[in-house]
mmCIF file of the N, C-alpha and C atoms, coordinates in Angstrom:
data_MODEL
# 
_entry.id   MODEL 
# 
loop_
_atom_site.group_PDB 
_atom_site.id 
_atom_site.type_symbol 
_atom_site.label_atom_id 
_atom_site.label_alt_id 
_atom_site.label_comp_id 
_atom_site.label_asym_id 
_atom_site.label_entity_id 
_atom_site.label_seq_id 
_atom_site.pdbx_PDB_ins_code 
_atom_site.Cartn_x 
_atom_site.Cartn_y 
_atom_site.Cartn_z 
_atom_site.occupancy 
_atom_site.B_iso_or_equiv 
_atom_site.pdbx_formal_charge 
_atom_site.auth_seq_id 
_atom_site.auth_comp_id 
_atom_site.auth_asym_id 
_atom_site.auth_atom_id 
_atom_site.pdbx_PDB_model_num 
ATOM 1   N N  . UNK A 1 1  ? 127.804 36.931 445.042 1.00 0.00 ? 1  UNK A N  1 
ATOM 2   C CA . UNK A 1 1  ? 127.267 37.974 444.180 1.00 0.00 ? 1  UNK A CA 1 
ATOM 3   C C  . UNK A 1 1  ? 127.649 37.719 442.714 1.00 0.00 ? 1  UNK A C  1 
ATOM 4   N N  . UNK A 1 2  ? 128.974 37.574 442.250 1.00 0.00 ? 2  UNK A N  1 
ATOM 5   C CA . UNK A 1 2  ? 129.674 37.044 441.255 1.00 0.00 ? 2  UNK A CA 1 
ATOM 6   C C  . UNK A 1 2  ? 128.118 36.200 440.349 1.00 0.00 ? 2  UNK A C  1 
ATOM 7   N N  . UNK A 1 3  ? 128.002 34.626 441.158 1.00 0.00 ? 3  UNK A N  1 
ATOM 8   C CA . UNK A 1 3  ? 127.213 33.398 440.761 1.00 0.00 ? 3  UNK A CA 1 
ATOM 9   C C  . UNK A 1 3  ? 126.269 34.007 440.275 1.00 0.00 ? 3  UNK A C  1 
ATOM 10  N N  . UNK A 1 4  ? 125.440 34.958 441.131 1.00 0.00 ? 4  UNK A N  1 
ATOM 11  C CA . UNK A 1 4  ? 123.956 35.731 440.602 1.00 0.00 ? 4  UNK A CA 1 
ATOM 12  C C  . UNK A 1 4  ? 124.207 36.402 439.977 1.00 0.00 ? 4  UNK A C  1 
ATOM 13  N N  . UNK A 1 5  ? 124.942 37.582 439.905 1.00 0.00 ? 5  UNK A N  1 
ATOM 14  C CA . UNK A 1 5  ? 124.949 38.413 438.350 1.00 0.00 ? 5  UNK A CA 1 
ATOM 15  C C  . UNK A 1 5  ? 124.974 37.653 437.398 1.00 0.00 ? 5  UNK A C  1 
ATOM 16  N N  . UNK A 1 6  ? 126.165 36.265 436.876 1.00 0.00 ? 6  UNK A N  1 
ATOM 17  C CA . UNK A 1 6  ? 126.639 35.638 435.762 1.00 0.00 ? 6  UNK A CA 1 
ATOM 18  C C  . UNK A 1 6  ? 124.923 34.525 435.476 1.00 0.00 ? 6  UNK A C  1 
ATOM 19  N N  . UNK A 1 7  ? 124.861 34.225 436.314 1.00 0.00 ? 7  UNK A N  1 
ATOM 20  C CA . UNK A 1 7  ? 122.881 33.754 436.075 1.00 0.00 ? 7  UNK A CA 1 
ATOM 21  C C  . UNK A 1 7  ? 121.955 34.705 435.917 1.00 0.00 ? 7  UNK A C  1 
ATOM 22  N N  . UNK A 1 8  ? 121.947 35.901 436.002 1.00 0.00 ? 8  UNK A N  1 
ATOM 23  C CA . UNK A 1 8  ? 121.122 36.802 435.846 1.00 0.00 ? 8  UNK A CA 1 
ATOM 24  C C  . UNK A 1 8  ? 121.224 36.878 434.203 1.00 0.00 ? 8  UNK A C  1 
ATOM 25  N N  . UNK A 1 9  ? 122.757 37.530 434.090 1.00 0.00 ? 9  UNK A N  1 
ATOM 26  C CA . UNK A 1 9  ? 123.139 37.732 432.578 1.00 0.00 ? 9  UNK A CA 1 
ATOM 27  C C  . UNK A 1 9  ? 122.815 36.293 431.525 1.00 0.00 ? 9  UNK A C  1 
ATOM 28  N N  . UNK A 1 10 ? 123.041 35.731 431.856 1.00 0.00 ? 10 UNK A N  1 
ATOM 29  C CA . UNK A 1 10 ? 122.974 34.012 431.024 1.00 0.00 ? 10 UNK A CA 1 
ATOM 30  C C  . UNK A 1 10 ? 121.208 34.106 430.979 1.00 0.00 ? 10 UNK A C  1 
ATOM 31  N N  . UNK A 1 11 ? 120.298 34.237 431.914 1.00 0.00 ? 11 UNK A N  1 
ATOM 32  C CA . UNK A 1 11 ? 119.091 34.685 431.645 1.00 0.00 ? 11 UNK A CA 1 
ATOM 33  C C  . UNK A 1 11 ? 118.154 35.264 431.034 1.00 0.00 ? 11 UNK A C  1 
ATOM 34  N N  . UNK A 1 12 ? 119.121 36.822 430.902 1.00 0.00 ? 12 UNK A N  1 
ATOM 35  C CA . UNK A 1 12 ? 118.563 37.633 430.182 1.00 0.00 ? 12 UNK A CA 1 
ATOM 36  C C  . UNK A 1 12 ? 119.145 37.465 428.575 1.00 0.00 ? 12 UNK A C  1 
ATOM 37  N N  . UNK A 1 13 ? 120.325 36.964 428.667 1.00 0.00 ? 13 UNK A N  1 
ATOM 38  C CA . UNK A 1 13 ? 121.084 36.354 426.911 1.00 0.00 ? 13 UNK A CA 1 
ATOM 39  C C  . UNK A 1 13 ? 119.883 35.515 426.359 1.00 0.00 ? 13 UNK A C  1 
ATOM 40  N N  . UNK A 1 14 ? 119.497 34.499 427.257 1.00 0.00 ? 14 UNK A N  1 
ATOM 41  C CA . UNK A 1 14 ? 118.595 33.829 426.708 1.00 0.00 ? 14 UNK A CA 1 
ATOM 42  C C  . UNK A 1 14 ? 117.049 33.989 426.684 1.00 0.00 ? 14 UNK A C  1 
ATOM 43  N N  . UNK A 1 15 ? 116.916 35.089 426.938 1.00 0.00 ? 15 UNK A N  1 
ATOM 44  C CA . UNK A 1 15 ? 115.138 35.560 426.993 1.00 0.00 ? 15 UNK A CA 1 
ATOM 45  C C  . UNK A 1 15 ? 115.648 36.736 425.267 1.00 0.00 ? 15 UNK A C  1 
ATOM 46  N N  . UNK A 1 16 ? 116.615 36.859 425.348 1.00 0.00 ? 16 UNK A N  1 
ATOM 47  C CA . UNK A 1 16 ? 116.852 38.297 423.893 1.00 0.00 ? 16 UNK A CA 1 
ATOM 48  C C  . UNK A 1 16 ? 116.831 37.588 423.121 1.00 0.00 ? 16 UNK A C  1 
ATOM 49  N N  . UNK A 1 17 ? 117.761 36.195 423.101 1.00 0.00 ? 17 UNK A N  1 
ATOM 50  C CA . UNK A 1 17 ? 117.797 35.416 421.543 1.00 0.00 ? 17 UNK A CA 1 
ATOM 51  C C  . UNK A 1 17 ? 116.159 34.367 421.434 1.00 0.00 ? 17 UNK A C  1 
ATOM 52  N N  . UNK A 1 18 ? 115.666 34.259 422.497 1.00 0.00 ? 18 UNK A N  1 
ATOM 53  C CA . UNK A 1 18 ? 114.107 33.754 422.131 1.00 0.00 ? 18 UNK A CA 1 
ATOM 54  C C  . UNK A 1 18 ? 113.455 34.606 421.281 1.00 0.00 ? 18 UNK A C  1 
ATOM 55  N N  . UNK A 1 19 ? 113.288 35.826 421.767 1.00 0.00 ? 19 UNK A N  1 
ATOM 56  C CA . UNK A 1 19 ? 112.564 36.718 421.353 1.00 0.00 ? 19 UNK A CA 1 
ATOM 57  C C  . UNK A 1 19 ? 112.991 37.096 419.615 1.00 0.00 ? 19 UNK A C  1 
ATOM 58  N N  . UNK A 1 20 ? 114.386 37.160 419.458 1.00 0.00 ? 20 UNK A N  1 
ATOM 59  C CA . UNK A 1 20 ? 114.806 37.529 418.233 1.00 0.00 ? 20 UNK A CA 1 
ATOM 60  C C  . UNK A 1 20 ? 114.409 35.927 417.632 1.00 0.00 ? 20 UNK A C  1 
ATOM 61  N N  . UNK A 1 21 ? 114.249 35.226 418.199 1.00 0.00 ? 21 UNK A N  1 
ATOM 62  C CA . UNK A 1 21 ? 114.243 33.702 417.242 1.00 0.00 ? 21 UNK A CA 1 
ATOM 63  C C  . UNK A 1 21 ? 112.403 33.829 416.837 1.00 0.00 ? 21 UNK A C  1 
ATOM 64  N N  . UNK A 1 22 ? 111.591 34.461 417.670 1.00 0.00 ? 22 UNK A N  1 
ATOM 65  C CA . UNK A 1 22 ? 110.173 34.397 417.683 1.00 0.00 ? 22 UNK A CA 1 
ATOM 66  C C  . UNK A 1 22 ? 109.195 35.275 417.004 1.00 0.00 ? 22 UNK A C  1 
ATOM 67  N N  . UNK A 1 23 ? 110.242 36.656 416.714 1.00 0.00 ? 23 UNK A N  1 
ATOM 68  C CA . UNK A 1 23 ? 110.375 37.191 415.527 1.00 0.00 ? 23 UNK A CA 1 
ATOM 69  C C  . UNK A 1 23 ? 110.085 37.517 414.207 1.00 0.00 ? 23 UNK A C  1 
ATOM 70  N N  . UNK A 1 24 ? 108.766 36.433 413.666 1.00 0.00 ? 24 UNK A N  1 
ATOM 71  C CA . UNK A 1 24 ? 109.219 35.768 412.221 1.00 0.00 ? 24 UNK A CA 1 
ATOM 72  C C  . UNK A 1 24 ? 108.486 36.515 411.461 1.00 0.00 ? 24 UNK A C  1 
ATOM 73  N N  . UNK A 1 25 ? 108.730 36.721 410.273 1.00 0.00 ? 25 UNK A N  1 
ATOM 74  C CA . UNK A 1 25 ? 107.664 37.700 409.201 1.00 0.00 ? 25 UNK A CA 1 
ATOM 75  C C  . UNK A 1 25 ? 106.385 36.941 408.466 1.00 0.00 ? 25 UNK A C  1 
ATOM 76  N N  . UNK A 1 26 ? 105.883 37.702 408.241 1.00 0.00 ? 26 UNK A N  1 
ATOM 77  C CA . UNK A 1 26 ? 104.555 37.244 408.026 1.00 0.00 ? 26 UNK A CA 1 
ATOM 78  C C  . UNK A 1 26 ? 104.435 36.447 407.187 1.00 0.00 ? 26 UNK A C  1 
ATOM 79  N N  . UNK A 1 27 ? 104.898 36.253 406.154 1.00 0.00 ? 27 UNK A N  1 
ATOM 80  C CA . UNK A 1 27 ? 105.012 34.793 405.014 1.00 0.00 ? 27 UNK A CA 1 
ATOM 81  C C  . UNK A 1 27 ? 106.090 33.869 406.011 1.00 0.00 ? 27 UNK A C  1 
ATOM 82  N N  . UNK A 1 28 ? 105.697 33.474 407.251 1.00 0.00 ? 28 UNK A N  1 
ATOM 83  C CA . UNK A 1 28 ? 106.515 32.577 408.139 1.00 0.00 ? 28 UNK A CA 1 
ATOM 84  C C  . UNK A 1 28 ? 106.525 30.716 407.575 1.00 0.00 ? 28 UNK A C  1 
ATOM 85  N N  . UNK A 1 29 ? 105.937 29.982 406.655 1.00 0.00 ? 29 UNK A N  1 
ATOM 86  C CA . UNK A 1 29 ? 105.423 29.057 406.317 1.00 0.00 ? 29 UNK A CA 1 
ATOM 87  C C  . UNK A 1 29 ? 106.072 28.478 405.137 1.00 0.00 ? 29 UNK A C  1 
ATOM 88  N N  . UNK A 1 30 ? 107.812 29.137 405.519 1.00 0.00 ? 30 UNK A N  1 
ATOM 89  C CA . UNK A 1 30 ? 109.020 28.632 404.293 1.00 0.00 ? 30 UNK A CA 1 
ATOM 90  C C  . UNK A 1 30 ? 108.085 28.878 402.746 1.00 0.00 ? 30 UNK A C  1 
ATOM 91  N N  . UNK A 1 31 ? 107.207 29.510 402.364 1.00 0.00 ? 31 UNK A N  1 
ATOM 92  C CA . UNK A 1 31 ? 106.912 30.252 401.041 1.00 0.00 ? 31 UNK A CA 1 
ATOM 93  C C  . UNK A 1 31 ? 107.873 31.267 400.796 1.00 0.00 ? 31 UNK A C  1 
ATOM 94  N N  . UNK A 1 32 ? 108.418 31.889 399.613 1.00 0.00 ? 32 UNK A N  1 
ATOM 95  C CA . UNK A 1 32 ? 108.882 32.777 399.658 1.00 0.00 ? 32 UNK A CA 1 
ATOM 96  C C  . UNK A 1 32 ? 108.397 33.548 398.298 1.00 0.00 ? 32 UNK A C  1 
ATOM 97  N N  . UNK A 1 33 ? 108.300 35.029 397.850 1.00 0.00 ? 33 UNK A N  1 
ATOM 98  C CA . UNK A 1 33 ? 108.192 35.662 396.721 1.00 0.00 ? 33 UNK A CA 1 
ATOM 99  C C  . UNK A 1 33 ? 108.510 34.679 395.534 1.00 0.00 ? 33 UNK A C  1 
ATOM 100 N N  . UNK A 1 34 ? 108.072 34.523 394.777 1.00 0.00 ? 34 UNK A N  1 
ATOM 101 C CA . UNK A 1 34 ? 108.715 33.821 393.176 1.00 0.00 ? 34 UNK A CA 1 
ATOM 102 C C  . UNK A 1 34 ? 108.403 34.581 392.147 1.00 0.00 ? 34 UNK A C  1 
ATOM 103 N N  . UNK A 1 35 ? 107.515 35.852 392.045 1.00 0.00 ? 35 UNK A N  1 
ATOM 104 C CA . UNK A 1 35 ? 107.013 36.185 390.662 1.00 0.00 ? 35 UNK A CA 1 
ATOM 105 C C  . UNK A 1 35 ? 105.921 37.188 391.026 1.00 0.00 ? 35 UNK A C  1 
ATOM 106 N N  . UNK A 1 36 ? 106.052 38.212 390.207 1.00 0.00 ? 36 UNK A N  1 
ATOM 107 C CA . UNK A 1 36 ? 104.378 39.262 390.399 1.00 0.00 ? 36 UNK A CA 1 
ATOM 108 C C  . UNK A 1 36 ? 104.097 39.498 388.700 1.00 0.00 ? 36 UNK A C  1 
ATOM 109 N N  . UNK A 1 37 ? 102.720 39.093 389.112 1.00 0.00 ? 37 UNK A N  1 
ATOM 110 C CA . UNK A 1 37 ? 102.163 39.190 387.693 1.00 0.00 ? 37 UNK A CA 1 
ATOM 111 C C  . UNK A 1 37 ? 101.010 39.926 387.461 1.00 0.00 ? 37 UNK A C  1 
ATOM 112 N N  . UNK A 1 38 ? 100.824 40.561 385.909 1.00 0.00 ? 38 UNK A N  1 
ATOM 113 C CA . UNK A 1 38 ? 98.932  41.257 386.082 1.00 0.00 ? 38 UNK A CA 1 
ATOM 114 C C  . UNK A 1 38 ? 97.892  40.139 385.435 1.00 0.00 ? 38 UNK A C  1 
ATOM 115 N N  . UNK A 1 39 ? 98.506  38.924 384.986 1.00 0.00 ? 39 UNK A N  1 
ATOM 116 C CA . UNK A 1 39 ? 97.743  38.008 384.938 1.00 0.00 ? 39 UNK A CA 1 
ATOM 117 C C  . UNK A 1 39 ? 97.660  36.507 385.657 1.00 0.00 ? 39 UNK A C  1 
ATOM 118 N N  . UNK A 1 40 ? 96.519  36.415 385.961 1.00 0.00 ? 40 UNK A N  1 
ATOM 119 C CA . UNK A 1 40 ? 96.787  35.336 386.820 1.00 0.00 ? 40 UNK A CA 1 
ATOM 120 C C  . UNK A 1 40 ? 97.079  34.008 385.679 1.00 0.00 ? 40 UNK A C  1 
ATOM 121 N N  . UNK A 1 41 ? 96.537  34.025 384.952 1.00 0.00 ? 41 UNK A N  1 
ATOM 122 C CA . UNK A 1 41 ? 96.619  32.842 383.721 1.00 0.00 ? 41 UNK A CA 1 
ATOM 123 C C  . UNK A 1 41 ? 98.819  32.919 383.746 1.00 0.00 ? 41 UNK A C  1 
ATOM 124 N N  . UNK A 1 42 ? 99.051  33.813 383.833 1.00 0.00 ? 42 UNK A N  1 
ATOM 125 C CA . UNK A 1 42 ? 100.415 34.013 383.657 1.00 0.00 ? 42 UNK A CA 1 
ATOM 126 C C  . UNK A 1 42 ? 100.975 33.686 384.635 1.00 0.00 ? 42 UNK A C  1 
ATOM 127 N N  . UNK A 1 43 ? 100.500 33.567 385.788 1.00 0.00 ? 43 UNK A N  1 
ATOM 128 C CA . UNK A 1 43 ? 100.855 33.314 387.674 1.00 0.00 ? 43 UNK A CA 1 
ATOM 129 C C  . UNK A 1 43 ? 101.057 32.023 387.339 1.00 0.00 ? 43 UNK A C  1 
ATOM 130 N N  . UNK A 1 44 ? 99.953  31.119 386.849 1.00 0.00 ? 44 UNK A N  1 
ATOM 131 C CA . UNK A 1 44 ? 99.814  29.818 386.762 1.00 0.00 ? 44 UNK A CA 1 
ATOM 132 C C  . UNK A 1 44 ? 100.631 29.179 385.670 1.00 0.00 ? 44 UNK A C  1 
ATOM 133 N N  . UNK A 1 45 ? 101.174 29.920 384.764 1.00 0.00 ? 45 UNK A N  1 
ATOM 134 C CA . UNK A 1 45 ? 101.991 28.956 383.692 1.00 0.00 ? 45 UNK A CA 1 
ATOM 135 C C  . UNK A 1 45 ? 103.249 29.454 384.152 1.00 0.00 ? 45 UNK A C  1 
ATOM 136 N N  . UNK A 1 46 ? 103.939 30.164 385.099 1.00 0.00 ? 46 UNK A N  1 
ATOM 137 C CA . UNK A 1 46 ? 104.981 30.459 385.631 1.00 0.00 ? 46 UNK A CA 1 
ATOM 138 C C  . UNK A 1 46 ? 105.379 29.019 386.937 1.00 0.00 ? 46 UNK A C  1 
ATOM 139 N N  . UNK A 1 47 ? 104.192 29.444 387.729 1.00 0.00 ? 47 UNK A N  1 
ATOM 140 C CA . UNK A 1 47 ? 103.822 28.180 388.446 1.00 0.00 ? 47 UNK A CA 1 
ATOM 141 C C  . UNK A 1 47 ? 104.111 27.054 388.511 1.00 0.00 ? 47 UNK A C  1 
ATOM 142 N N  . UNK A 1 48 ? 103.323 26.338 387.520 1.00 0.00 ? 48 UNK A N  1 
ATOM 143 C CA . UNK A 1 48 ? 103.649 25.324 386.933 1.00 0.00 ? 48 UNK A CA 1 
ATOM 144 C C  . UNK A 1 48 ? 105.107 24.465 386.323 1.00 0.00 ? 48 UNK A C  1 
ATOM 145 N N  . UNK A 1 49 ? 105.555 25.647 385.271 1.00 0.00 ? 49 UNK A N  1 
ATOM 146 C CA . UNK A 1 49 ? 106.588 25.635 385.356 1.00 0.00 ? 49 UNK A CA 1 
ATOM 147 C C  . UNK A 1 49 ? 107.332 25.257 385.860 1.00 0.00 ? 49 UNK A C  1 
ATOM 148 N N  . UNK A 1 50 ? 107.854 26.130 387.140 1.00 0.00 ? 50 UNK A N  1 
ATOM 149 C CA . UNK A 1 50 ? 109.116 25.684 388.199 1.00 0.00 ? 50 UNK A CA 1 
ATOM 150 C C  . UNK A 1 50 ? 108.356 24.675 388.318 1.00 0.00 ? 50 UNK A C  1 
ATOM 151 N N  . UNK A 1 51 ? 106.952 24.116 388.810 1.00 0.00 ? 51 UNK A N  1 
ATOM 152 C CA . UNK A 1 51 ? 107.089 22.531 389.722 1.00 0.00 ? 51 UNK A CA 1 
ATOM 153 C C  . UNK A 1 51 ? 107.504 21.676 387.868 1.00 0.00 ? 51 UNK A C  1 
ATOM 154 N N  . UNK A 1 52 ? 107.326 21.676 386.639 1.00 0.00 ? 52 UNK A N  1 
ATOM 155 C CA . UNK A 1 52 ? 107.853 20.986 385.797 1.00 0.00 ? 52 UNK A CA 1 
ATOM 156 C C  . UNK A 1 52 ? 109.443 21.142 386.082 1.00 0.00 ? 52 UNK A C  1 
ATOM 157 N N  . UNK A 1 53 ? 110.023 22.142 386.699 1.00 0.00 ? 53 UNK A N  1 
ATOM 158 C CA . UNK A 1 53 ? 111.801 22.843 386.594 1.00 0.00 ? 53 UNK A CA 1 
ATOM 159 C C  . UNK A 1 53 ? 112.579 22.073 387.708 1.00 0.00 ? 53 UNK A C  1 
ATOM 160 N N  . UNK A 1 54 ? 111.671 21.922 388.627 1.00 0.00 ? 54 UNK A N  1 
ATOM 161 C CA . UNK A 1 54 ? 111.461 21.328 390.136 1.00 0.00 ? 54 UNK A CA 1 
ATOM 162 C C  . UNK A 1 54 ? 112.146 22.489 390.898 1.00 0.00 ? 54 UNK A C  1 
ATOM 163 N N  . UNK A 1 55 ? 111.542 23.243 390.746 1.00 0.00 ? 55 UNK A N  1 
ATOM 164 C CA . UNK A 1 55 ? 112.395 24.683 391.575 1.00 0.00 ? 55 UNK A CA 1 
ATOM 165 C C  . UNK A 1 55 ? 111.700 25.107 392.702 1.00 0.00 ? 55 UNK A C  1 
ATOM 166 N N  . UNK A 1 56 ? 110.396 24.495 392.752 1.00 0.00 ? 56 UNK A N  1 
ATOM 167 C CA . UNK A 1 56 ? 108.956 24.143 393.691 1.00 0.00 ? 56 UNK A CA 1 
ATOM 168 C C  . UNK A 1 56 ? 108.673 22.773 393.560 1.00 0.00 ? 56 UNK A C  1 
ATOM 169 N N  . UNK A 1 57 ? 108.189 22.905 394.856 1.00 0.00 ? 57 UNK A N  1 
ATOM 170 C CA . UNK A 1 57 ? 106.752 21.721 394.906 1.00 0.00 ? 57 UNK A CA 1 
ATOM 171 C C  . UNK A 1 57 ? 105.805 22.148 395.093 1.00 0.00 ? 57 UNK A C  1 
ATOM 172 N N  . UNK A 1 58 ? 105.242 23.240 394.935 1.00 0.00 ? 58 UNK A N  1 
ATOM 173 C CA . UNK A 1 58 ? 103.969 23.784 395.533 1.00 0.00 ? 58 UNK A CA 1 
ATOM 174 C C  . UNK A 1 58 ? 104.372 25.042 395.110 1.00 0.00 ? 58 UNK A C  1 
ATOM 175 N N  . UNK A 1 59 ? 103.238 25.790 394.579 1.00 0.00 ? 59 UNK A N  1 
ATOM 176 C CA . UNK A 1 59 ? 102.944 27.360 394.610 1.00 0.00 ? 59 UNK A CA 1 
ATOM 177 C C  . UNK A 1 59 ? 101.200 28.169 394.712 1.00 0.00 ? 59 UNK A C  1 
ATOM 178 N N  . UNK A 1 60 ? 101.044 29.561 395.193 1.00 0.00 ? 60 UNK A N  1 
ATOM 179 C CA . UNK A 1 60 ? 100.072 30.069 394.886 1.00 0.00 ? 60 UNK A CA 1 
ATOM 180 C C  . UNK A 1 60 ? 100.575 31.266 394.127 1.00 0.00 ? 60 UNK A C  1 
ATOM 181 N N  . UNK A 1 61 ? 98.902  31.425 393.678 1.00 0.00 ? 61 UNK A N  1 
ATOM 182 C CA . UNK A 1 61 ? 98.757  33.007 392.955 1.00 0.00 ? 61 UNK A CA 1 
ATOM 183 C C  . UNK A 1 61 ? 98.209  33.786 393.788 1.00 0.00 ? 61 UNK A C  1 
ATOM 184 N N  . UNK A 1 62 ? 98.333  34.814 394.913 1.00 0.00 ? 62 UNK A N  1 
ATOM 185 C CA . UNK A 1 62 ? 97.606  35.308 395.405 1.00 0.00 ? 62 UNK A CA 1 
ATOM 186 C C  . UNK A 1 62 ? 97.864  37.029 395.265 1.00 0.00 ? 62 UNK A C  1 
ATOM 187 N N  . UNK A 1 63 ? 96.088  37.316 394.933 1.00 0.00 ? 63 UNK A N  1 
ATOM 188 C CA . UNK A 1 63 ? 95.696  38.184 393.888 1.00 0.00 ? 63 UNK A CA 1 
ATOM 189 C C  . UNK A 1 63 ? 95.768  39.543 395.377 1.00 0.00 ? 63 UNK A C  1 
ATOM 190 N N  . UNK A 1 64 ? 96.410  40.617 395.240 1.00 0.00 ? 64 UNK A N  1 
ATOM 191 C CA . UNK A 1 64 ? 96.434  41.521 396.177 1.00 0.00 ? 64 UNK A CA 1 
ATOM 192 C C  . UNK A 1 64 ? 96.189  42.910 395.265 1.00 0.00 ? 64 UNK A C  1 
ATOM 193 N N  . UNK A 1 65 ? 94.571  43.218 395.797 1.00 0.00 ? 65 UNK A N  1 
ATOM 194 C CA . UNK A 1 65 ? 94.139  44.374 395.295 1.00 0.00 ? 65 UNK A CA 1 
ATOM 195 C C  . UNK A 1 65 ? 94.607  45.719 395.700 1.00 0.00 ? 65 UNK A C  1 
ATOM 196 N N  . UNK A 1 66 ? 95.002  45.904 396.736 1.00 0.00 ? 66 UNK A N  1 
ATOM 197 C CA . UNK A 1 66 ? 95.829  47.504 396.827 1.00 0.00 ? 66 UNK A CA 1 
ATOM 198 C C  . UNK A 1 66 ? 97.300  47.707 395.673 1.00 0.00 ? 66 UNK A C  1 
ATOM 199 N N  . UNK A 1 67 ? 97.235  46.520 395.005 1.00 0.00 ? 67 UNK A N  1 
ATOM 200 C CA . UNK A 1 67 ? 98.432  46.560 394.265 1.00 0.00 ? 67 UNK A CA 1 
ATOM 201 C C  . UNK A 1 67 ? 98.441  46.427 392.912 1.00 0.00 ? 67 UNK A C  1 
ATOM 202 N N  . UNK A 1 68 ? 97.084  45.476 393.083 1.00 0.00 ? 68 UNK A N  1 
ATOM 203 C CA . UNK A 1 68 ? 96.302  45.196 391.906 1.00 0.00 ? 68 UNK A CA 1 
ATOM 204 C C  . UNK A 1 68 ? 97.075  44.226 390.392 1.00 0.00 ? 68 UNK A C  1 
ATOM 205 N N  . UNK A 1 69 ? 98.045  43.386 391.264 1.00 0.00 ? 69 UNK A N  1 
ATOM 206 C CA . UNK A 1 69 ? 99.170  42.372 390.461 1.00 0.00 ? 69 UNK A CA 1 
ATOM 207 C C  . UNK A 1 69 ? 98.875  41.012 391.291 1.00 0.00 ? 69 UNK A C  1 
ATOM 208 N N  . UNK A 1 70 ? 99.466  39.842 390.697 1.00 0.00 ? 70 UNK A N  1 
ATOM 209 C CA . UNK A 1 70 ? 99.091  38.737 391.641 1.00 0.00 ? 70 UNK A CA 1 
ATOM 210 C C  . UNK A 1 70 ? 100.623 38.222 391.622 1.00 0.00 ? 70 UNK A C  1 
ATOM 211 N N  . UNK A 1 71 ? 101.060 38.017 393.221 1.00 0.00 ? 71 UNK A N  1 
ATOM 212 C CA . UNK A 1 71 ? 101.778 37.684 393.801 1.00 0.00 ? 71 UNK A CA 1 
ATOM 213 C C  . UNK A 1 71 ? 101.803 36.005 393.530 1.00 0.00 ? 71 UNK A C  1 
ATOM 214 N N  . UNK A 1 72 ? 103.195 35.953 392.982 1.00 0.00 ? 72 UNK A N  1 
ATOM 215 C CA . UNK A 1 72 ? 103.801 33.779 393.063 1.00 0.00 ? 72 UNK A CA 1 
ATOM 216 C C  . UNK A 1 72 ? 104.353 34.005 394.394 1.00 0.00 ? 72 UNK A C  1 
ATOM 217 N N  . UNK A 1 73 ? 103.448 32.813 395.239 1.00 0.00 ? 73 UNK A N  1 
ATOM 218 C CA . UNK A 1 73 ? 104.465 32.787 396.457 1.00 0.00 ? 73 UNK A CA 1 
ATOM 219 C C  . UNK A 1 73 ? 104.470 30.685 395.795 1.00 0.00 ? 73 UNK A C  1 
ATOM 220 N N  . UNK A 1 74 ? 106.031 30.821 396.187 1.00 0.00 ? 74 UNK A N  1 
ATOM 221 C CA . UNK A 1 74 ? 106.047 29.329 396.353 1.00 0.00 ? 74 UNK A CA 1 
ATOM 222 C C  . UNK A 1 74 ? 106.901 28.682 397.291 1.00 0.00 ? 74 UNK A C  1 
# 
């Protein structure tokens, strides 16, 4: 009885930490926040920037109208 409970438990340890590992938030794609702007011309010379700073290799401007600012994700 011992063997099966301690495999039961080791089972269920490892079905909780899958689940918490599977988890992931919606910008899942290692982007993270860098900047909110009301111009995008301003998104892009921010942008730019860090990849001249090398603080990026890559960024977007993406323009989110319920908020009506454009989001640096890089």
């Amino acid at each position: 009885m011992r063997k099966v409970r301690s495999v039961l438990v080791s089972a269920v340890m490892v079905l909780g930490v899958s689940l918490t590992i599977g988890a992931t938030p919606a910008q899942a794609d290692s982007a993270r926040l860098a900047g909110v702007f009301r111009d995008y011309s301003e998104c892009q010379r921010i942008g730019n920037q860090g990849i001249a700073q090398g603080w990026w290799d890559d960024y977007s401007c993406v323009w989110e109208s319920r908020y009506r600012y454009y989001f640096l994700y890089a």
